[in-house]
C-alpha positions in Angstrom: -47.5 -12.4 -21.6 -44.9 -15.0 -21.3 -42.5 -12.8 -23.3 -43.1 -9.7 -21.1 -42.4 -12.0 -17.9 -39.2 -13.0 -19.5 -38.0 -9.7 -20.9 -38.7 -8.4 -16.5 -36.7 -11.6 -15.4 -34.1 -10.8 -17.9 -33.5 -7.1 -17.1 -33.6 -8.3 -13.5 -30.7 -10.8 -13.3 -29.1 -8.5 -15.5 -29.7 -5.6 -13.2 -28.5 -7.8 -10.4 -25.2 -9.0 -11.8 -24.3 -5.4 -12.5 -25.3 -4.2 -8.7 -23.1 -7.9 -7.9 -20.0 -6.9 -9.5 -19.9 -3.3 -8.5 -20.3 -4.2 -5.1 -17.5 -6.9 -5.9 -15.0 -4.5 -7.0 -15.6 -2.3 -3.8 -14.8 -5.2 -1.6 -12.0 -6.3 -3.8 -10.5 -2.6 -4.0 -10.9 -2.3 0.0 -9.0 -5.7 0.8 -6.1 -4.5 -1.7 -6.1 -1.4 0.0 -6.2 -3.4 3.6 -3.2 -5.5 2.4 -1.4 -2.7 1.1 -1.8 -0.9 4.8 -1.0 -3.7 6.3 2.4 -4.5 4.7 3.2 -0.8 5.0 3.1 -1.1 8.6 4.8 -4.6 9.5 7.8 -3.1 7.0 7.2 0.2 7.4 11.0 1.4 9.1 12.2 -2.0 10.1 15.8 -2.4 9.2 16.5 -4.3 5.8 19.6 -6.1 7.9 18.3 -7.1 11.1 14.9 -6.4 11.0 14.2 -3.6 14.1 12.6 -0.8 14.2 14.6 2.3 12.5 14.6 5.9 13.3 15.5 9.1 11.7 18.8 11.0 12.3 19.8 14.1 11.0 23.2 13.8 9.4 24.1 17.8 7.6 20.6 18.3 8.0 19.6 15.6 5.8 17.3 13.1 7.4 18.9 9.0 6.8 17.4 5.8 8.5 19.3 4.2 11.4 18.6 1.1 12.8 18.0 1.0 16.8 19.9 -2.4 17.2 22.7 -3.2 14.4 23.0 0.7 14.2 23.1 0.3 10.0 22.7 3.4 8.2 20.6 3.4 5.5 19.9 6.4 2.7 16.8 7.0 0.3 17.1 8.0 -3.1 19.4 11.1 -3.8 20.6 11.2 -0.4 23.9 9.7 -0.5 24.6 12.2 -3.4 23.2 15.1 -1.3 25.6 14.1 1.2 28.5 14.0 -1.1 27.7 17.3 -2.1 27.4 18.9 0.9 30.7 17.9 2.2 
């Protein structure tokens, strides 16, 4: 009887570490994705030089970053050479 106690007690703590680390993933996953939102939006468009907030203007009808305050321009990936070859 002893055995069959022990063999229940086993599949239970087993049982409940798996239920424990699932539900520790979840919770890990979710602050990761929390962090991730939240350094998306304190960077999200802020100027790399100054640090203000940056809007989009249309320069040959390709879209660049310019800062509100130090009036920087800055270009994504490709759009410098789009530029080049539109002129």
């Amino acid at each position: 009887m002893d055995q069959k106690i022990a063999k229940e007690d086993e599949f239970f703590h087993q049982h409940n570490q798996k239920l424990i680390e699932e539900r520790r993933k979840k919770i890990d996953a979710k602050r990761a994705e929390e962090d991730k939102e939240l350094r998306k939006n304190t960077h999200w468009m802020k100027c790399p030089k100054c640090g203000h907030d940056m809007e989009e203007v249309n320069i040959e009808n390709i879209l660049v970053d310019k800062c509100t305050e130090c009036e920087g321009l800055f270009f994504d990936r490709d759009e410098v050479d789009t530029l080049i070859e539109v002129r």
